[in-house]
MIZA-724965 format. One record per residue: x, y, z of N, C-alpha, C, O in turn. Coordinates in steps of 0.001 Angstrom, whole numbers, padded with zeros to 6 digits, always signed. Atoms other than C-alpha are relative to their C-alpha. Layout:
BEGIN
XYZXYZXYZXYZ ...
//
This chain:
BEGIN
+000850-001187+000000+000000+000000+000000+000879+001228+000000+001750+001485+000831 -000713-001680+000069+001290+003535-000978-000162+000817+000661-001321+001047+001007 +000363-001253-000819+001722+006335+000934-000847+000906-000709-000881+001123-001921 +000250-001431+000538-000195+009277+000801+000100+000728+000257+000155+000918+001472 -000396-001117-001051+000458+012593+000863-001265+000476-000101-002346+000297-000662 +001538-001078-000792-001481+015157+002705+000091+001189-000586+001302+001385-000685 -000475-001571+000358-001507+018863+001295-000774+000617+001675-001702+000309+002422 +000702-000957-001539-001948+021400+004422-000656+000505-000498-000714+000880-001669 +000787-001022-000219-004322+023073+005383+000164+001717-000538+000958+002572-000145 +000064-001614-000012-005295+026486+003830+000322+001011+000356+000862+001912-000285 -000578-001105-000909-004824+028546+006633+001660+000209-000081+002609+000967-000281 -002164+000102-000995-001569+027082+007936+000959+000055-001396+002121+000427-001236 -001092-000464+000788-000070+027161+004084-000084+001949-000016+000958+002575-000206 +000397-001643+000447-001523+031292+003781+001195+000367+001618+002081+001190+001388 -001169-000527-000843+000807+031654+007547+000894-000615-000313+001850+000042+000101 -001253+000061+000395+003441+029842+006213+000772+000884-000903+001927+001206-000624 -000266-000746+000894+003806+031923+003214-000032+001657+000843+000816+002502+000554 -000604-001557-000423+003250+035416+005554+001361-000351+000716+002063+000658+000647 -000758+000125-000674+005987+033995+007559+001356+000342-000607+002275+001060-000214 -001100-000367+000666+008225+033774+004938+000017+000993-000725+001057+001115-001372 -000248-000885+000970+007368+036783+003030+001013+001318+001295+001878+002124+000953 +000128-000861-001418+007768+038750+007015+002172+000007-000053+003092+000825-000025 -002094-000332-000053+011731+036947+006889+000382+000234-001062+001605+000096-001096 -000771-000533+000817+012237+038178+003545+000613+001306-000117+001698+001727-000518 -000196-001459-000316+011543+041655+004434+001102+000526+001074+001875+001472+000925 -001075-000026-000768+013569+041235+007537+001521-000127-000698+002394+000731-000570 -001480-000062+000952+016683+040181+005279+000430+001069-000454+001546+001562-000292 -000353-001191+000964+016449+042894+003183+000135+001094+000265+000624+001884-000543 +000022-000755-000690+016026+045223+005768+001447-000135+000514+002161+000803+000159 -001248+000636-000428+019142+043797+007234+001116+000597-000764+001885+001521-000501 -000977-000608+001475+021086+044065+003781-000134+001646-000075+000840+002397-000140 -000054-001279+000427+019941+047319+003294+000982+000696+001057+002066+001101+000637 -000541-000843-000843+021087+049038+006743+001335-000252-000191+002067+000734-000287 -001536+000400-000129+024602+046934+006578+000074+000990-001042+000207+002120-000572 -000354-000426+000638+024978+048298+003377+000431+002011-000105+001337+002721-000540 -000222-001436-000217+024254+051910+004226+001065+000468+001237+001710+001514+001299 -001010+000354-001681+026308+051306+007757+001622+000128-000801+002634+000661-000347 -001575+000540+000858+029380+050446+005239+000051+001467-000995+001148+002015-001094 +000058-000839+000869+028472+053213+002832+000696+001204+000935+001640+001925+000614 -000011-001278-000901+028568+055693+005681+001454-000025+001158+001797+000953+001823 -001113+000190-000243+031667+054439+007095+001064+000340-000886+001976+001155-000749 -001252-000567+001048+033648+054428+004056+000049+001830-000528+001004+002588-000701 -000122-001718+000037+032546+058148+003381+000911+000624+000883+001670+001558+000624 -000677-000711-000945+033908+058554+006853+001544-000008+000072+002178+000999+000384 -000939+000472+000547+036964+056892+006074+000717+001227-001090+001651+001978-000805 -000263-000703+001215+037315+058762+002679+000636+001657+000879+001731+002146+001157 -000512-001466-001120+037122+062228+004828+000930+000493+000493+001581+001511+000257 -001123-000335-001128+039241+062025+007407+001548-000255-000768+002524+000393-000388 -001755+000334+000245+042665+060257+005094-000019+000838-001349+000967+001221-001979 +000150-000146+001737+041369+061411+001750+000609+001348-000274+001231+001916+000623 -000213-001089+000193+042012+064532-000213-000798+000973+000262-000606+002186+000191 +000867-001472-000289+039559+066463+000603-000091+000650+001261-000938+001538+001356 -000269-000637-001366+040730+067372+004618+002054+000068-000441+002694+000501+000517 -001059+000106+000080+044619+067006+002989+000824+001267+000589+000528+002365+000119 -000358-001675-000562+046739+069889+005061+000619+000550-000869+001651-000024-001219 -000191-001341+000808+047258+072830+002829+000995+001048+000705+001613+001765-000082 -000711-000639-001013+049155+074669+005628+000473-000082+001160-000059-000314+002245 -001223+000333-002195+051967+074475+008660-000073+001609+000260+000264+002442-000582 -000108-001526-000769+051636+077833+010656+001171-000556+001329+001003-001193+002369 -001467+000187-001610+055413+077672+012963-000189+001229+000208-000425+002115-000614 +000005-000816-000889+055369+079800+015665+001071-000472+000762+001470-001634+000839 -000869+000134-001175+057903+080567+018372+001818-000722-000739+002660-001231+000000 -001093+000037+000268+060962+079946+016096+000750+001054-000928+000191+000680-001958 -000301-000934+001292+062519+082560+013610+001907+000021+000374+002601+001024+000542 -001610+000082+000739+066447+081133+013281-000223+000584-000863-001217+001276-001086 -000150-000647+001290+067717+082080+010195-000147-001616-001285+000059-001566-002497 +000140+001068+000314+067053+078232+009356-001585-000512-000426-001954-001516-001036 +001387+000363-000178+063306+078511+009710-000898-000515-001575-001843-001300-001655 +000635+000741+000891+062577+078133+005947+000210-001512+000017-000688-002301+000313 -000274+001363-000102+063978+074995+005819-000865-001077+000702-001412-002038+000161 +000851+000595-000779+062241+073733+008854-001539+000282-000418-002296-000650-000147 +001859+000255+000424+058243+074909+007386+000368-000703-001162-000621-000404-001831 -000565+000970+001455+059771+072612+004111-000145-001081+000895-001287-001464+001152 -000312+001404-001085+060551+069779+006415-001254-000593+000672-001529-001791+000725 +001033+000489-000845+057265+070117+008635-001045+000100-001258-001871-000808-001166 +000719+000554+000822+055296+070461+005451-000104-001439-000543-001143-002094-000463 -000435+001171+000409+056843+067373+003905-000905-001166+000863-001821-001848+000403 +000621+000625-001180+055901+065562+007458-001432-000107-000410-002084-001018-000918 +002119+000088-000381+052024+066758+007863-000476-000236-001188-001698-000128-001083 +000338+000475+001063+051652+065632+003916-000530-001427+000554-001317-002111-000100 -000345+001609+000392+051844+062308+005026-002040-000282+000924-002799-001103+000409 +001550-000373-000330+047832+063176+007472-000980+001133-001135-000931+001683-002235 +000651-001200+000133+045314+065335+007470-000209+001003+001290+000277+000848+002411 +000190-001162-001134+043896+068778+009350-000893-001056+000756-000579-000957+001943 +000726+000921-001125+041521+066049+011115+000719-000926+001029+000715-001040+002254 -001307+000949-001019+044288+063444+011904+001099+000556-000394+001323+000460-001601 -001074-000966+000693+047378+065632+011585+001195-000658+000735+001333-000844+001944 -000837+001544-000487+050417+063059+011563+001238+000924+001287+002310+001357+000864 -000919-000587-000663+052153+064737+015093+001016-001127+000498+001920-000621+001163 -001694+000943+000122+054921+061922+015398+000690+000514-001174+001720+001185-001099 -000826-000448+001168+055823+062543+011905+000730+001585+000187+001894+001924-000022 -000341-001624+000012+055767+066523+012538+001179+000304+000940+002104+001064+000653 -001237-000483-000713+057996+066365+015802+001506-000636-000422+002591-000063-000327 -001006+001155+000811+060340+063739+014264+000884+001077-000977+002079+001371-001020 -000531-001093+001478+060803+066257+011204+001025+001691+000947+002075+002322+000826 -000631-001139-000234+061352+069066+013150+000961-000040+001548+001328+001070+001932 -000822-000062-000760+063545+067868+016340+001317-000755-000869+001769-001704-000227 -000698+000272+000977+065891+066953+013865+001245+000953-000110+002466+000798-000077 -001018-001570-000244+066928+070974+013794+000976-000143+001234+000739-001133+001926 -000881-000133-001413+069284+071342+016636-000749+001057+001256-000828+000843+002465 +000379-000898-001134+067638+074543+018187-000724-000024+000131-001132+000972+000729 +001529+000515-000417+064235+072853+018366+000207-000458+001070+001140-001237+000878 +000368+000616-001805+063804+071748+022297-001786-000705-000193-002139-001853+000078 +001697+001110-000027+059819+070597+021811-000698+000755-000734-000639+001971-000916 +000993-000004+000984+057265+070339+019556-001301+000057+000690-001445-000837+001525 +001423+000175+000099+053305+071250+019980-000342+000262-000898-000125+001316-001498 +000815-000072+001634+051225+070263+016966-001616-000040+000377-002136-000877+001114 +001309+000293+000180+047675+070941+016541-001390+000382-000896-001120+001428-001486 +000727-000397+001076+044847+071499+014395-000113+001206-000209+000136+001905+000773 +000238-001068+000848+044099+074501+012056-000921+000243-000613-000870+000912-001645 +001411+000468+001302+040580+073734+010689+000240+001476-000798+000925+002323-000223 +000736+001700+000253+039539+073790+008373+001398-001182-000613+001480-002395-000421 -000746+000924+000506+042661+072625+006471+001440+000079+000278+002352-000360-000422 -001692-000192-000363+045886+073649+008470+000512-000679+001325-000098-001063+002324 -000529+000299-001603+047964+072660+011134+000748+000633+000702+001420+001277-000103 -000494-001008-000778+049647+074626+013939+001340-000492+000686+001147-001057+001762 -001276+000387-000863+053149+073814+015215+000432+000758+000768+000963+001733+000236 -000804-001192-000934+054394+075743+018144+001426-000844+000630+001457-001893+001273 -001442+000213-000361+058171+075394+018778+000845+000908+001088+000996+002128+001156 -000779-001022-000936+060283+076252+021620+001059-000363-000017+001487-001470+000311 -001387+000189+000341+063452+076877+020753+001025-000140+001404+000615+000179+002520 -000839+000052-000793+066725+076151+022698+000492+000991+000523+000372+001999-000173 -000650-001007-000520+068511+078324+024935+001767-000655-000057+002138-001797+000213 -001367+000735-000500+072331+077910+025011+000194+000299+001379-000465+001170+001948 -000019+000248-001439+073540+077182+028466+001896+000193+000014+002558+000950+000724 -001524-000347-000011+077285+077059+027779+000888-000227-001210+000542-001135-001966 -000366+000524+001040+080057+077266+025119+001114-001856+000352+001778-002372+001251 -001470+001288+000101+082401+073964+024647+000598+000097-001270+000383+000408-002442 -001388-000469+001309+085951+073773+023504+000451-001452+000087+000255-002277+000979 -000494+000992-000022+087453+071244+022633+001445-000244-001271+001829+000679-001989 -000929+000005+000672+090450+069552+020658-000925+000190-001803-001905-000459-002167 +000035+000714+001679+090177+070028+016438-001664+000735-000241-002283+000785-001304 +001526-001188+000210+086708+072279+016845-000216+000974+000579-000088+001150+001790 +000411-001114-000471+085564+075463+016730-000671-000043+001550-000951-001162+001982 +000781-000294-001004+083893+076677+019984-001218-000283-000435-001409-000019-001622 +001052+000179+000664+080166+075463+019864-000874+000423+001864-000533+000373+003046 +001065-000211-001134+077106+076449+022128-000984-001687+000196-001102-002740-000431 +000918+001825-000731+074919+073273+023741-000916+000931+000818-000566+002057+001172 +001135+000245-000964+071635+073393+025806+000372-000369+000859+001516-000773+001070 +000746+000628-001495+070189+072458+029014+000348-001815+000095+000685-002370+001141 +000093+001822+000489+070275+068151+027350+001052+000087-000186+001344-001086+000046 -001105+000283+000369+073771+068622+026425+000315-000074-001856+001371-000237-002468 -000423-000397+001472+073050+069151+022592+000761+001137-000617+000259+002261-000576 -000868-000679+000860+075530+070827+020699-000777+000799-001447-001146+000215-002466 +001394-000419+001171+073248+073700+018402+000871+000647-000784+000670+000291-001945 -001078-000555+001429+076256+075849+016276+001356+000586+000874+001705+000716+002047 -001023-000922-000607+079079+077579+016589+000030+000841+000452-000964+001507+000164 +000595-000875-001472+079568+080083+019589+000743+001096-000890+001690+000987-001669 -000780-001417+000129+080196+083869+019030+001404+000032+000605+001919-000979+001083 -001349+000048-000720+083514+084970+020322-000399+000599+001182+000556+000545+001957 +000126-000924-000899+081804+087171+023040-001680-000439+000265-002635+000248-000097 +001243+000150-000061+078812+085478+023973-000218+000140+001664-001267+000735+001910 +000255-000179-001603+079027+085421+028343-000647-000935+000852-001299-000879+001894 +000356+001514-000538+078449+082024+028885+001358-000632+000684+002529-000382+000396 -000968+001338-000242+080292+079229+030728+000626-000753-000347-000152-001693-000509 -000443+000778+000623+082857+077190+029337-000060-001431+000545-000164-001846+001700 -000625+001766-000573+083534+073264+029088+000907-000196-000805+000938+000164-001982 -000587+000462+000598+085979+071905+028395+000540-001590-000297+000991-002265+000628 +000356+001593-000009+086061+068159+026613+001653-000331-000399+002263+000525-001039 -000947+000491+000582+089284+066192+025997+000162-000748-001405+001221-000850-002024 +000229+000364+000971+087984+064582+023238-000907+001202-001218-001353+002260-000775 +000620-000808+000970+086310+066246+019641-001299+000212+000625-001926-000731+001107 +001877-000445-000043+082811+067804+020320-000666-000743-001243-000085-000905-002316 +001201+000379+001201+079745+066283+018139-000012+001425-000931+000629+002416-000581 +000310-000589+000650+078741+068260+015533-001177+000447-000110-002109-000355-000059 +001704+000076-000510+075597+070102+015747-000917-000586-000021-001168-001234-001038 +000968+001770+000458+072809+067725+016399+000464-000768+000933-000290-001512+001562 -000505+001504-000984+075182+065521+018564-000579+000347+001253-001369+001281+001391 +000502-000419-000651+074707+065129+021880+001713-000505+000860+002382-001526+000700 -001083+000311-000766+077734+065460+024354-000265-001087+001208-001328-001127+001826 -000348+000565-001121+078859+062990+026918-000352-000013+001366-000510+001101+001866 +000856-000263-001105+077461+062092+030240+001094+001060+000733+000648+002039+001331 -000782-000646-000926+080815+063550+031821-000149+001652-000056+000076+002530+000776 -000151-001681+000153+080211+066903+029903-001443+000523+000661-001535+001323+001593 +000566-000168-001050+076615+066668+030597-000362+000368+001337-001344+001093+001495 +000095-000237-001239+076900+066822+034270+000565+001312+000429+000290+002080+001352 -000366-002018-000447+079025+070167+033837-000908+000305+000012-001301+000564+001149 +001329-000886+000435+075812+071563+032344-001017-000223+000722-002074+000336+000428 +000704+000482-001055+074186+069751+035547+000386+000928+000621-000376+001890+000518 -000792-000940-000953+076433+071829+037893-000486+001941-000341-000951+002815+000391 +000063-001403+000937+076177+075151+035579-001636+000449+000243-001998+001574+000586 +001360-000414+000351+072203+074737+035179-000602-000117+002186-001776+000047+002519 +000796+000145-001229+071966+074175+039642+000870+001236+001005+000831+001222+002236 -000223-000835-000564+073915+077402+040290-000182+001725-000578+000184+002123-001684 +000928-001677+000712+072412+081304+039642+001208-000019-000997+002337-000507-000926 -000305-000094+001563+073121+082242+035931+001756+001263+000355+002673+001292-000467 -000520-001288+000707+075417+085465+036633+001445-000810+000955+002509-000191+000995 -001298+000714-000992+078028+082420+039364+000394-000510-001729+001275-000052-002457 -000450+000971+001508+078056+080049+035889+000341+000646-000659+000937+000016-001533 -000103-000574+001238+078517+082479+033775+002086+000412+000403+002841+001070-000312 -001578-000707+000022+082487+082963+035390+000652-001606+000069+001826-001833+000362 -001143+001295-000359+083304+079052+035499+000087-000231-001466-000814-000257-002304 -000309+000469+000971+085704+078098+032870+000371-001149-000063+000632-001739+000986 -000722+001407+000453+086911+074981+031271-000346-001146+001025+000486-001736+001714 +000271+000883-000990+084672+072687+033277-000076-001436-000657-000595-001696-001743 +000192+001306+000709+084913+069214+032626+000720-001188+000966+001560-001047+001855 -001001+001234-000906+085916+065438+033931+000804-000458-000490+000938-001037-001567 -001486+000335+000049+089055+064975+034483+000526-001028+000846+000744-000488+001931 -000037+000603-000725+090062+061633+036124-001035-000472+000904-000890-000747+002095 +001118+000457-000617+086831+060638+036938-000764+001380+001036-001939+001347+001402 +000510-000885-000585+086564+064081+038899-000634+001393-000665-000253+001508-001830 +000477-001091+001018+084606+067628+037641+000949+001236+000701+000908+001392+001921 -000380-000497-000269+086728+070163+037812+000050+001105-000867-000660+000912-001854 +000183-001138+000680+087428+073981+036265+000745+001136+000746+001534+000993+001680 -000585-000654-001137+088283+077152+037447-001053+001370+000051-001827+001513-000895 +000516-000829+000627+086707+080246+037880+000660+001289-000350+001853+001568-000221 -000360-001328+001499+087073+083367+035718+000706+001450+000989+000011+002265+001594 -000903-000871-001195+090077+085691+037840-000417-000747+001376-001001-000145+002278 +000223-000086-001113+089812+083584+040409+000509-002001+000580+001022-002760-000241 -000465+001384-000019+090588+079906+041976-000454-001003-000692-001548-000821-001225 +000567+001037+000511+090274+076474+040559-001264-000634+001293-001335-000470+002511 +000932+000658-000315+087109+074328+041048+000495-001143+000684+001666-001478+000507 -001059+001496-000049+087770+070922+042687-002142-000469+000306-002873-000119+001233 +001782+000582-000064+083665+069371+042343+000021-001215+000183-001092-001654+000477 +000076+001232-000718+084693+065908+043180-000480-001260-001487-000097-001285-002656 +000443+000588+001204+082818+063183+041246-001164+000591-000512-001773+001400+000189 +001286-001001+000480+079948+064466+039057-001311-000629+000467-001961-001284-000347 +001555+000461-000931+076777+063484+041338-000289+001004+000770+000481+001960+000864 +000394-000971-000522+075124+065403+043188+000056+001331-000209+000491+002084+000663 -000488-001607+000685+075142+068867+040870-000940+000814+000832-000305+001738+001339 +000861-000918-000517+072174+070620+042535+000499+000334+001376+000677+001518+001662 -000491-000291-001513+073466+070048+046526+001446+001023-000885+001473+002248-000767 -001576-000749+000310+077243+071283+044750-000572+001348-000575-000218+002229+000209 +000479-001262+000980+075532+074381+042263-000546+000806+001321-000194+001985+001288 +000577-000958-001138+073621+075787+045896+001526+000094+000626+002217+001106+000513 -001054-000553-001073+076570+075384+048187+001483+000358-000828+002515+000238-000168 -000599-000728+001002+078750+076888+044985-000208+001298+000300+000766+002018+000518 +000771-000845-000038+076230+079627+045391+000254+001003+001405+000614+002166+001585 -000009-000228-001677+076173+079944+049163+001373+000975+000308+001433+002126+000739 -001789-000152-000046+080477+080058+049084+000177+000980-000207+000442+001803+000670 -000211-001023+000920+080789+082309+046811-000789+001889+000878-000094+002891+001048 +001362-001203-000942+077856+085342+048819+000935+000240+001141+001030+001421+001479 -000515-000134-001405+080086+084758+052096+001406+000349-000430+001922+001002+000477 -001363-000220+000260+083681+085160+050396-000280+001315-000583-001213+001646-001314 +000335-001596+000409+084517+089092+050080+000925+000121-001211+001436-000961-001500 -000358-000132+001514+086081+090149+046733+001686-000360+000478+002368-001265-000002 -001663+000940-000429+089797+089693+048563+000375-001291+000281+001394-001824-000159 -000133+001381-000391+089408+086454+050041-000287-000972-001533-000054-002177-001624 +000338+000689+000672+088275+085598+046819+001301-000350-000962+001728-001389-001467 -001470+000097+000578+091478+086581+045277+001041-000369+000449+002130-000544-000096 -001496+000942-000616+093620+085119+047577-000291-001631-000263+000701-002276-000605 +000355+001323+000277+091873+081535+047148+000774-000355-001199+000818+000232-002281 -000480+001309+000623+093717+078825+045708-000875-000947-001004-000650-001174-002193 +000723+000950+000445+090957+076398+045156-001308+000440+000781-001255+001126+001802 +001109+000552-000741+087198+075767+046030-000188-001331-000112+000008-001840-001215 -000131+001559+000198+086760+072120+046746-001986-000202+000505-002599+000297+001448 +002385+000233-000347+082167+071247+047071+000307-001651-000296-000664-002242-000768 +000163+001232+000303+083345+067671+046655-000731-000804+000758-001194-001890+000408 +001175+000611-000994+081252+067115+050129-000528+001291-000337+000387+002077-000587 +000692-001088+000343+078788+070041+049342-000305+000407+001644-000446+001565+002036 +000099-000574-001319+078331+070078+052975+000934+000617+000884+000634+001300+001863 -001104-000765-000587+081913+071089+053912+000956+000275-001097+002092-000122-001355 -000760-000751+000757+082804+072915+051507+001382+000644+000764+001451+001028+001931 -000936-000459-000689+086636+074012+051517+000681+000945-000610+001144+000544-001678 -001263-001208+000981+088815+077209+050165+001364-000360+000291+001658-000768+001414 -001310+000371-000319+092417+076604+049783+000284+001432+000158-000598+002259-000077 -000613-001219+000276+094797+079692+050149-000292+001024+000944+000365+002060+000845 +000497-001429-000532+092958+082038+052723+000363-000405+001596-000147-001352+002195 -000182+000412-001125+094445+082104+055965-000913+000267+001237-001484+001357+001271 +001213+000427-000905+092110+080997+059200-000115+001157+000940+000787+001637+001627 +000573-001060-001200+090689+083433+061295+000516+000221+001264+000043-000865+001599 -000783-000109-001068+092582+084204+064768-001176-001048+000719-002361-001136+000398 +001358+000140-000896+090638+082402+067256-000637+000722+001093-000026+001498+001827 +000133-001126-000937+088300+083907+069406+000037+000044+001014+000303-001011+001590 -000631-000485-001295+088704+085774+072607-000991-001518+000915-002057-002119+000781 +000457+000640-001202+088588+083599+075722-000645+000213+001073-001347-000649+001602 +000508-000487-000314+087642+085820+077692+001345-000211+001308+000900-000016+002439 -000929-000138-000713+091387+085398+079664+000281-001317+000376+001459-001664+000459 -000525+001546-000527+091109+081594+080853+001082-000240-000741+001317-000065-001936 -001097+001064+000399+094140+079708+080929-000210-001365-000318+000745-002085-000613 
//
């Protein structure tokens, strides 16, 4: 005996068929939004990398070397690579600490289509001499930014070896002069010459007046105050009779050369 089939019921085929017409609409509803979801993304996409936010303009501030074209060439080049929406600031400080007398970079937008770099340039802090090179000025970090005037009224160092070339960056030993230099008032530093380590110790002298004896180079800030201190309490003779200043303990500090004070009255005891 053969099977038979059954056909459904009326009803239940007329809700089968809304059922499926209900998940077709749902699909397509589906498809549609993804599609516009994707549409409206990639626009956003397009926007922000595309050409049409591409930066048109670097506005530098806070530098005017005589180098500065160069550097809006350089930071243009850079912020080519974004836009004024995402404006590539790795690339931009990259490009422009590069210069020597750049110290830090702030980059930030320009809507609609520029970007803003503010630069703060270096200060020199002291010249250094050295064998086989001109005199050169350095920063606060120990970078080396050009060659020094002849009469500029800064602090010397002095390195045993060649100086970098602008751009470089000197040595921890020279460094730590410019530690010492940058932890005692500007108008004391400005008379110490030829500071530098010598035998593992920092030493120099100052300008008409005795040698330094600074010990090992640690502790520059305790040595740069009680540099400071020394110096306020010694009268312009005592200063010229000194031999040496020794801050190698910053706490007992010592002058060579000045003879000791009588001692004082006893008041007659034997």
């Amino acid at each position: 005996m053969s099977a038979r089939r059954t056909s459904a019921h009326p009803a239940v085929a007329a809700r089968r068929r809304k059922v499926e017409r209900s998940q077709e609409r749902r699909r397509r509803s589906w498809l549609l939004g993804a599609m516009v979801v994707a549409i409206a993304l990639l626009g956003a996409w397009f926007l922000v990398t595309g050409p049409l936010l591409a930066v048109d303009s670097v506005a530098v501030s806070g530098y005017d070397r005589p180098d500065r074209a160069e550097l809006e060439a350089a930071l243009a080049v850079a912020a080519a690579s974004g836009t004024a929406i995402r404006p590539p600031a790795a690339e931009i400080r990259e490009a422009a600490e590069a210069f020597p007398w750049v110290e830090s970079v702030r980059v930030s937008r320009d809507l609609p289509r520029g970007v803003s770099v503010r630069i703060t340039a270096a200060e020199p802090v002291a010249i250094v001499r050295s064998p086989d090179r001109p005199p050169l000025l350095v920063d606060d970090r120990g970078r080396v930014l050009e060659r020094a005037a002849s009469a500029s009224g800064l602090p010397s160092i002095r390195l045993v070896k060649p100086a970098p070339e602008p751009g470089g960056q000197l040595t921890r030993g020279a460094t730590a002069a410019i530690g010492f230099l940058s932890a005692t008032r500007p108008e004391l530093a400005a008379r110490v010459r030829g500071l530098g380590v010598r035998g593992g110790q920092l030493q120099g002298t100052l300008a008409d007046g005795p040698k330094l004896r600074l010990g090992a180079p640690d502790r520059l800030v305790a040595k740069g105050a009680a540099f400071a201190a020394l110096l306020d309490h010694l009268s312009a003779d005592e200063e010229a009779q000194a031999t040496y200043i020794d801050l190698s303990v910053p706490e007992r500090p010592a002058v060579g050369g000045i003879p000791l004070a009588p001692p004082a009255d006893d008041d007659g005891l034997e």
